[in-house]
C-alpha positions in Angstrom: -127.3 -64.4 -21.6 -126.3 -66.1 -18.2 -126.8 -62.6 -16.3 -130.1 -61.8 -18.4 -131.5 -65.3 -17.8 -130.7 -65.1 -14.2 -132.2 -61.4 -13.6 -135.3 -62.2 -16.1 -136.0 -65.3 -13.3 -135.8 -63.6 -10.2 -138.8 -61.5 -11.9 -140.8 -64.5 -12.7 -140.5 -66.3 -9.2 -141.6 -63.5 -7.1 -144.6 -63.6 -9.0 -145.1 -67.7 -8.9 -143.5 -67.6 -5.6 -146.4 -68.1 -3.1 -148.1 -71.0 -5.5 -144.3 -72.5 -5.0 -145.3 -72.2 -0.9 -148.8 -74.2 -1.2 -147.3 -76.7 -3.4 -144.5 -77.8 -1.2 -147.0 -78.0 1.6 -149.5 -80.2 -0.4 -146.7 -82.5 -1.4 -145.4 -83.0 2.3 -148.8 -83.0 3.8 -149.3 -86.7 5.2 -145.9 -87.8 4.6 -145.8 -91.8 4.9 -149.2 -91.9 6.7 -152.0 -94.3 6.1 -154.5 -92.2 3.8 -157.1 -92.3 7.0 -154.5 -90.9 9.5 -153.5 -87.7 7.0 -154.1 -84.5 8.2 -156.0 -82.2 5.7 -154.9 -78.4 6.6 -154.1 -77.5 3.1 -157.3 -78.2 0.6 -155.9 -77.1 -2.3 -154.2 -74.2 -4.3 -156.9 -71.7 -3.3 -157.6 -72.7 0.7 -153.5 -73.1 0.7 -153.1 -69.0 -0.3 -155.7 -68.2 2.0 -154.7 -70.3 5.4 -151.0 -68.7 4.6 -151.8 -65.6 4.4 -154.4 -65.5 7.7 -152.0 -67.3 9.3 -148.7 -66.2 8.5 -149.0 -63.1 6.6 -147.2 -62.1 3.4 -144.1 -63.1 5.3 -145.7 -66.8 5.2 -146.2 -66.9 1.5 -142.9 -65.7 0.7 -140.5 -67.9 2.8 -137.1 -68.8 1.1 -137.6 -66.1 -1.3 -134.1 -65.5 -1.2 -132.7 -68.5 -1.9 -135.2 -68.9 -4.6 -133.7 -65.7 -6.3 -130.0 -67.4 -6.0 -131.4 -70.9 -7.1 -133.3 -69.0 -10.2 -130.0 -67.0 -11.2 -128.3 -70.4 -11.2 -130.7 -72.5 -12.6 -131.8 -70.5 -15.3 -129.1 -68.6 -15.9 -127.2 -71.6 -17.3 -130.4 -72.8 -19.0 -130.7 -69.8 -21.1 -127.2 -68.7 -20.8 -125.7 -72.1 -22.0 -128.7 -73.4 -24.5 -128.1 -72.0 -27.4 -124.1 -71.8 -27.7 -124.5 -75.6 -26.8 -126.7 -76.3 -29.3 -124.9 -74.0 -31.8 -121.6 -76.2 -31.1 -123.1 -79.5 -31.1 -124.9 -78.9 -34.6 -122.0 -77.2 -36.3 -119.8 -80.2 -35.5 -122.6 -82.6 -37.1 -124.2 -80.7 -39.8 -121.3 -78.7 -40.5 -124.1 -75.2 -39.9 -125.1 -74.4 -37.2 -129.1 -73.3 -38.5 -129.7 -76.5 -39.2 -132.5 -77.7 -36.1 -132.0 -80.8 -34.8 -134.9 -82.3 -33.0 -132.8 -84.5 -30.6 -129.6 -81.7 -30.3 -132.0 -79.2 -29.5 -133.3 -81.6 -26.7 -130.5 -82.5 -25.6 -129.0 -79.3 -25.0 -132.0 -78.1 -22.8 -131.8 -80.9 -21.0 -127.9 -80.7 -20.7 -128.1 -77.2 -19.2 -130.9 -77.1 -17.0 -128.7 -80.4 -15.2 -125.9 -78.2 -15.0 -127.9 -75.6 -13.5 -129.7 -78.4 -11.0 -126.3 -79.4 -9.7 -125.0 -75.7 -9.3 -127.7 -74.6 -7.7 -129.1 -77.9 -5.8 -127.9 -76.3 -1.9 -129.8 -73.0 -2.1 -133.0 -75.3 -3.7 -132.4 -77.4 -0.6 -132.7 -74.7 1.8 -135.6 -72.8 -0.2 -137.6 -76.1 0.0 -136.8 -76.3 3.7 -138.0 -72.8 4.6 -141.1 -73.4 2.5 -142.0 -76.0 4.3 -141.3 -74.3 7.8 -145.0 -73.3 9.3 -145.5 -72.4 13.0 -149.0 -73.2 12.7 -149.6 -75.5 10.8 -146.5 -78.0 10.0 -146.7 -80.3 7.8 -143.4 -82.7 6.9 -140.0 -82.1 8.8 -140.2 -78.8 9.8 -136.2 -77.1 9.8 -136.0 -74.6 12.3 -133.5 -71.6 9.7 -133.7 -68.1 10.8 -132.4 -67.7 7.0 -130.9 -69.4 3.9 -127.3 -68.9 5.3 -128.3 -70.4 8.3 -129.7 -73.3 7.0 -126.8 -74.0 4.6 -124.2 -73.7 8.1 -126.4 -75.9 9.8 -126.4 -78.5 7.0 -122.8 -78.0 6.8 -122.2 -78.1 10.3 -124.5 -81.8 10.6 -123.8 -83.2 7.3 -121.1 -81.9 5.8 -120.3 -81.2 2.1 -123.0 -83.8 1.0 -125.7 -82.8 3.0 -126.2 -79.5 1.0 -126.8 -81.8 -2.4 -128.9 -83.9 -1.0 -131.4 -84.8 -3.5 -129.7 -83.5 -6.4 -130.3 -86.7 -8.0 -133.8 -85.9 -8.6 -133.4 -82.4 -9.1 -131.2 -83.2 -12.2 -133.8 -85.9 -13.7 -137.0 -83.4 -12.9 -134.8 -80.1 -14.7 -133.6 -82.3 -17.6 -137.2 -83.3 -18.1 -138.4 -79.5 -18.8 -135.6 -77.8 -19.8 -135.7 -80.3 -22.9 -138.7 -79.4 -23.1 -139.3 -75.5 -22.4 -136.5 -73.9 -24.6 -136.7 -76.1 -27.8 -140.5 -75.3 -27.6 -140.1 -71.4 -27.2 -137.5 -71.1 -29.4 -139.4 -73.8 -32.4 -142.8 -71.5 -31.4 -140.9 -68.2 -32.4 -139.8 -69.4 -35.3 -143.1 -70.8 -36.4 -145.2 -67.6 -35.8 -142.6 -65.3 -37.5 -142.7 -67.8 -40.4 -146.4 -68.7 -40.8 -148.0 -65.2 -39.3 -145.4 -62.7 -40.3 -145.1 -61.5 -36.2 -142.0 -59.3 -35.8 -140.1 -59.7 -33.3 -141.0 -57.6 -30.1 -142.9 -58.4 -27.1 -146.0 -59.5 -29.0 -143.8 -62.2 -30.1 -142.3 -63.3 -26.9 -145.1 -63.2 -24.9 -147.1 -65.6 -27.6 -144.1 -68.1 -27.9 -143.8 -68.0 -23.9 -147.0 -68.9 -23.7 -146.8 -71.6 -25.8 -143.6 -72.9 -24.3 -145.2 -73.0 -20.9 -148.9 -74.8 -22.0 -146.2 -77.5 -23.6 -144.4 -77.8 -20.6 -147.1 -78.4 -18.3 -148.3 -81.1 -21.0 -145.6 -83.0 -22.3 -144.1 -83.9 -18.9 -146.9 -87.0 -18.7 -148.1 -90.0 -19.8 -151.4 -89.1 -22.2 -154.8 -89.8 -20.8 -158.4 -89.1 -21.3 -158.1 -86.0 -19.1 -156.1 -84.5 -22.0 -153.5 -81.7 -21.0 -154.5 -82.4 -17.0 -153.7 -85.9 -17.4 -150.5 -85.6 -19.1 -149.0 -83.0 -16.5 -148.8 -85.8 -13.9 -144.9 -86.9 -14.5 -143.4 -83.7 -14.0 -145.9 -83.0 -10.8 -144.2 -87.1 -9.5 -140.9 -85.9 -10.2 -141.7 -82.7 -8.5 -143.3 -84.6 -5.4 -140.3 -87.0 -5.1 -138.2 -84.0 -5.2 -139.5 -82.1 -2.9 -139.7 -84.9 -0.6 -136.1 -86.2 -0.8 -135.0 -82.5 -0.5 -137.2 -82.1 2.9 -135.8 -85.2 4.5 -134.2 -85.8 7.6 -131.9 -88.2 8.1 -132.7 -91.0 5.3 -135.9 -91.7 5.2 -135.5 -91.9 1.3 -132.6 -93.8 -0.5 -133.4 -92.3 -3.7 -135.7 -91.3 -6.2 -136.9 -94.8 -6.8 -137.4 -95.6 -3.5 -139.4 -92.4 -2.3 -142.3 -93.2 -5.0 -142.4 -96.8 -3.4 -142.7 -96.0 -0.2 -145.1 -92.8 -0.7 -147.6 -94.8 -2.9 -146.9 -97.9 -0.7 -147.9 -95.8 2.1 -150.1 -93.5 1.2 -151.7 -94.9 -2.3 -150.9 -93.8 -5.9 -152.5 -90.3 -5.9 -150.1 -89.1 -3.3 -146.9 -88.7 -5.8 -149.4 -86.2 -7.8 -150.5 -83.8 -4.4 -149.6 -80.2 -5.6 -150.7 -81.1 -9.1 -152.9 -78.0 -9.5 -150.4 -76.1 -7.7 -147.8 -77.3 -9.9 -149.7 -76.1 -12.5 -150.8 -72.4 -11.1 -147.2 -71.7 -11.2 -145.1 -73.4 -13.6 -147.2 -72.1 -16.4 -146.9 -68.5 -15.6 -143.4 -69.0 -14.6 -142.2 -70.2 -17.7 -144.0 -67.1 -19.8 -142.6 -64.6 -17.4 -139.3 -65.9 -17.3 -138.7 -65.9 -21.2 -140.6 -63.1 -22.1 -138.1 -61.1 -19.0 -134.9 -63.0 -20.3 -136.1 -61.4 -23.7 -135.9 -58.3 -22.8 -133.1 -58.3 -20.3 -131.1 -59.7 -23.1 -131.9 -56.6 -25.2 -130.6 -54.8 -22.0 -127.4 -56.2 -21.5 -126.6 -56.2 -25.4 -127.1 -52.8 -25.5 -125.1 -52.2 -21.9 -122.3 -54.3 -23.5 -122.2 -52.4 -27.1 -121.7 -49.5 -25.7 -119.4 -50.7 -22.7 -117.0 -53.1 -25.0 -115.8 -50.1 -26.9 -114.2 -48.2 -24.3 -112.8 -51.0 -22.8 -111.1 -51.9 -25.9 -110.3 -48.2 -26.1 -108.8 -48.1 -22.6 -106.7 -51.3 -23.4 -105.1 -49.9 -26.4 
């Protein structure tokens, strides 16, 4: 599950990659300036595809693709790869079965291993938010000057040692813990549902419907209810995602902490600054999440059949 989870990732983000790119720039964009004295070169999701690519070129719009594809095989290989025996353990020592589902286990575990996969994978997120934020043209926020991701993570080394490269992982775990409660309960509680109540069997139809589901509750759960409905309530996740790419971007310490960073940015810069990126946020996390279960679906399939016929011989061999 941890290999199928990572591979089924690396999928999704090359798709939601480039909307990844225009968000970190809309949440950097003005850092700590006076709302009058920001610069506007990114107008939103749309304008931010378009400047990138005239600009930059595909190369632009995919910066810190590699480190993504490392971060994504950590992140969400333990999230998928660590959920459900988790949650399987936890409930059998409560409930005595392990079918039984449990609300605050099944919470609990997806936030437990998304944290997990936060800390692992917190250096190559750092360097992937670095490189994103990297533009010859038009800079916006600390600009790091890494000719790759194993550059950047020497350099950090080399200047900060062994605590540079998880810088910000504070955040990173509160931000993961928040949707990976969320996400897998939800996906796995939606496939459940629609086999139950609409007979669907379970196949791609399936997964792409429970995906789907998973990833509209995920952009809506994060945030505090509002009149603006589902927008409204997707403006936590985008302030944790803000804060986060912020204290992962710094230089020096311009941020003690979490805390601190949405004080001084709304201080600074007003209260709608912690939500820039929201509808960037939103263009990719929603089809992120569907690609990434519906591909860890099907990679699992993979790799169980890969493994049925592999265990034997080795058994085989052994005896």
């Amino acid at each position: 599950a941890f290999i199928a989870g990572g591979i089924a990732a690396c999928g999704a983000v090359t798709v939601s990659h480039p909307f990844e790119v225009v968000k970190i720039r809309l949440q950097l964009q003005g850092e700590l300036r006076a709302k009058q004295d920001q610069p506007r070169l990114y107008r939103g999701v749309l304008h931010g595809v378009k400047v990138i690519g005239l600009n930059e070129g595909p190369r632009g719009l995919f910066r810190g693709l590699g480190s993504a594809y490392i971060y994504q095989v950590i992140l969400n290989g333990c999230r998928l790869g660590f959920y459900e025996p988790l949650r399987s353990k936890i409930t059998r020592s409560v409930y005595k079965d392990d079918s039984v589902q449990s609300i605050g286990i099944n919470l609990f575990s997806g936030a437990s291993s998304g944290a997990l996969g936060a800390i692992l994978g917190s250096p190559f997120f750092l360097v992937k938010t670095r490189l994103q934020s990297y533009s010859p043209f038009l800079p916006v926020g600390t600009q790091h000057t890494y000719r790759n991701s194993a550059d950047g993570l020497s350099q950090i080394y080399k200047s900060e040692g062994v605590k540079g490269l998880w810088r910000g992982v504070g955040s990173a775990v509160i931000r993961t813990s928040f949707g990976s409660s969320v996400q897998l309960p939800t996906y796995f509680l939606a496939k459940r549902r629609l086999v139950k109540h609409l007979g669907m069997a379970e196949g791609l139809s399936l997964h792409l419907a429970s995906s789907t589901i998973s990833g509209f509750v995920v952009c809506c759960f994060m945030h505090p209810p509002g009149r603006l409905g589902v927008l409204a309530m997707t403006q936590t996740l985008t302030l944790l995602d803000t804060v986060m790419s912020r204290m992962y971007n710094q230089t020096g310490n311009l941020y003690k902490g979490p805390l601190d960073c949405i004080y001084k940015t709304i201080r600074t810069e007003g209260v709608l600054a912690i939500y820039k990126g929201f509808f960037a946020h939103l263009a990719r996390i929603w089809p992120h999440t569907i690609l990434t279960l519906t591909f860890a679906e099907q990679t699992n399939k993979i790799m169980r059949r890969i493994e049925s016929k592999a265990l034997p011989r080795v058994v085989l061999e052994k005896g």
